[in-house]
N, C-alpha and C positions, 0 to 999 in steps of 0.2 A: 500527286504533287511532288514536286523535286525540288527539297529543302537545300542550298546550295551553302556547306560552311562557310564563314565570311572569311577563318583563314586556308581555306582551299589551298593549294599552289595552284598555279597559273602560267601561263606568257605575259601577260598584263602587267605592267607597271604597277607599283603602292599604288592604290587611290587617294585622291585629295580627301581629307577628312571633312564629313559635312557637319560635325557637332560641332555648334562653335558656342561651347557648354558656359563661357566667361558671359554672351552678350545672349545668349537667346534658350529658352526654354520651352517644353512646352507641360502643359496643363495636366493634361491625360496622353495615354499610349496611343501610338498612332501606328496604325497598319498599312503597310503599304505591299501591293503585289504589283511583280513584273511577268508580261507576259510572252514570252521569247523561244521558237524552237532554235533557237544557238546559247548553248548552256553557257559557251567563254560570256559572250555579252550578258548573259545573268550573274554570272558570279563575279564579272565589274560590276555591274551597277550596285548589288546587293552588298558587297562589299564599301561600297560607295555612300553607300547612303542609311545604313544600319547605325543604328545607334541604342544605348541605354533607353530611350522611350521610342523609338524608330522598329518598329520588328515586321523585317522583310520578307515575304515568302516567294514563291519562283515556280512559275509550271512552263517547262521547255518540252510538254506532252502537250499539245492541242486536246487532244481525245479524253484528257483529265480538266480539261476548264468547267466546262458543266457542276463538276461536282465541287470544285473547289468555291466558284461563284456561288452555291446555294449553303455552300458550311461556314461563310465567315463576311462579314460585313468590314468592306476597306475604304479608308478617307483616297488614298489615290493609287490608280491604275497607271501602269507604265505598259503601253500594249506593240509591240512589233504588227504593221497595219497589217502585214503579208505573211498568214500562217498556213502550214503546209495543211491541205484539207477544208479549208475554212476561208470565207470570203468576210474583206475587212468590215463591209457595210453589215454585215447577219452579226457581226461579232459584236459591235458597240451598241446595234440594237437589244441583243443578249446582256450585254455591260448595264444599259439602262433598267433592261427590266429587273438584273438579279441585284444590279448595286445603283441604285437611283442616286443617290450620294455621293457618289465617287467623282472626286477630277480625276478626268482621264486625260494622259499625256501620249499621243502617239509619235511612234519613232519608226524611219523606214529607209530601207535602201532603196527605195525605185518609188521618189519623191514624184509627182505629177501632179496636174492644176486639178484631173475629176477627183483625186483623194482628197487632196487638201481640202475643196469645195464639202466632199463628204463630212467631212472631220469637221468643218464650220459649222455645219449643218444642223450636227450631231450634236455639238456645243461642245468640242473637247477645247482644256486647260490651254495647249499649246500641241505642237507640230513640229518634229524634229529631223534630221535627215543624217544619215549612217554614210561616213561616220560622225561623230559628235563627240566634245569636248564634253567630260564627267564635268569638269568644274559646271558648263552650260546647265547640265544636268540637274546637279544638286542646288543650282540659282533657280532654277524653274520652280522645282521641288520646294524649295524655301520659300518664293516670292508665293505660292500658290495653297500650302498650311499656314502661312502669314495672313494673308489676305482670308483666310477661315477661322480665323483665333486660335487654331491650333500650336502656332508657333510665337510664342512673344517675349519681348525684350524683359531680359531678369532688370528687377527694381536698381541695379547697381549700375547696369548698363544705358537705363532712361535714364538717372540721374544726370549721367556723365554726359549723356547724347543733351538733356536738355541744359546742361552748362553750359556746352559748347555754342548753343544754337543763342543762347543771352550773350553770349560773350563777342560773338560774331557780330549780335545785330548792335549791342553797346558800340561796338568800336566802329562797326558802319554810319552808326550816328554822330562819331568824333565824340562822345562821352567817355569820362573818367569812369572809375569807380565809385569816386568822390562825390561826382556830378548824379551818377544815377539812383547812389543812395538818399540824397539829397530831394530828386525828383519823387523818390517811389517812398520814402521816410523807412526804407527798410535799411539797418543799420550795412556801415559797411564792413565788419568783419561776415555776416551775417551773406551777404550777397556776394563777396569772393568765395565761401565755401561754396554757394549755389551753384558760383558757373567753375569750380572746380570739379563739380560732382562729388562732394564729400558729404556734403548736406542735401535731406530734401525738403524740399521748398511746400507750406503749408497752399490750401487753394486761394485764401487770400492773398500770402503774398506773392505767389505768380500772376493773381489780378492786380495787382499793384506794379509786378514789373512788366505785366503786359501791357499797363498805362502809360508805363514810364518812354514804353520802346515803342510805342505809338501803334501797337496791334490788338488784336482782339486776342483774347488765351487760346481758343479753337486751332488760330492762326497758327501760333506757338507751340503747339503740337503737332499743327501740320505739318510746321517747318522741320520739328525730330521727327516724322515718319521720314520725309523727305532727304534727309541727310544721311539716313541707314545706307551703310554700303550694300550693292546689290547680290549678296549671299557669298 
């Protein structure tokens, strides 16, 4: 395996930064291996997507995947479909049996309808085509530890998210402040901190102003998944 320093020099531009350490966290350490015989495209993405809980590793050897897949258990695969010596379809069959677990995300320059079908098939994460945008990258990446609980909004950043998502739907209603403390009996200093995000709001009284806003709470959290910007 070929550990790729994240500050390498390069030809490659800075990478966009994927920690966005203010709105999202995650739980536990998460593993992520890219699998790519072009070491530049390794040492963007790894670069790309490393982080404080993010730890990258890189094999740009085909002939070293074997070993590296039965030494270490990874939440997601970045796999180049077209490796020298190796055919894409044996390889993800090999993905499944060494890492059952793993989203795997394929990326390729010689994009066609039988891979992609394959890759469906296969049940990988997503399907990317060379070249590609990091930012695409690291959105995939997020949307897909997100959707595993691996990645989740710090308590500061639901706050905020869920202020905004009240404050939206109060004024969609043409209610005051006034009018909705009124409705929901939760006072009104009390309810400006909420949809400032300065306060958090107990389960009661979100059932109170889910009352108030004529939805069900479920709803009301559907709405803050919904409104997350997309990585």
């Amino acid at each position: 395996m070929i550990s790729v320093p994240v500050s390498s020099a390069g030809p490659m531009s800075s990478p966009v930064t994927f920690d966005r350490a203010a709105e999202m966290y995650c739980p536990s350490e998460v593993r992520i291996l890219i699998l790519d015989d072009d070491e530049s495209i390794c040492r963007l993405i790894q670069a790309a997507l490393s982080s404080g809980t993010f730890k990258v590793d890189v094999v740009c050897d085909p002939s070293q995947l074997a070993d590296v897949l039965n030494a270490q258990t990874y939440h997601v695969i970045i796999l180049d479909y077209v490796l020298p010596g190796l055919e894409g379809e044996q390889v993800l069959e090999q993905l499944r049996e060494t890492q059952p677990d793993a989203s795997i995300i394929v990326i390729t320059a010689h994009p066609s309808i039988d891979s992609a079908l394959r890759c469906l098939r296969a049940r990988t994460y997503d399907y990317l085509t060379k070249p590609f945008q990091v930012s695409e990258l690291q959105r995939i990446v997020h949307h897909c530890l997100e959707s595993r609980g691996l990645l989740r909004l710090s308590e500061e950043a639901l706050r905020e998210s869920l202020g905004a998502v009240i404050r939206e739907r109060r004024k969609g209603l043409g209610l005051t402040l006034a009018q909705m403390a009124q409705r929901t009996g939760v006072s009104l200093g009390y309810l400006s901190q909420i949809e400032l995000g300065k306060n958090s709001a107990s389960i009661e009284t979100l059932y109170r102003i889910s009352l108030g806003l004529g939805m069900k709470m479920a709803d009301l959290f559907q709405s803050v998944q919904k409104s997350q910007p997309p990585g």
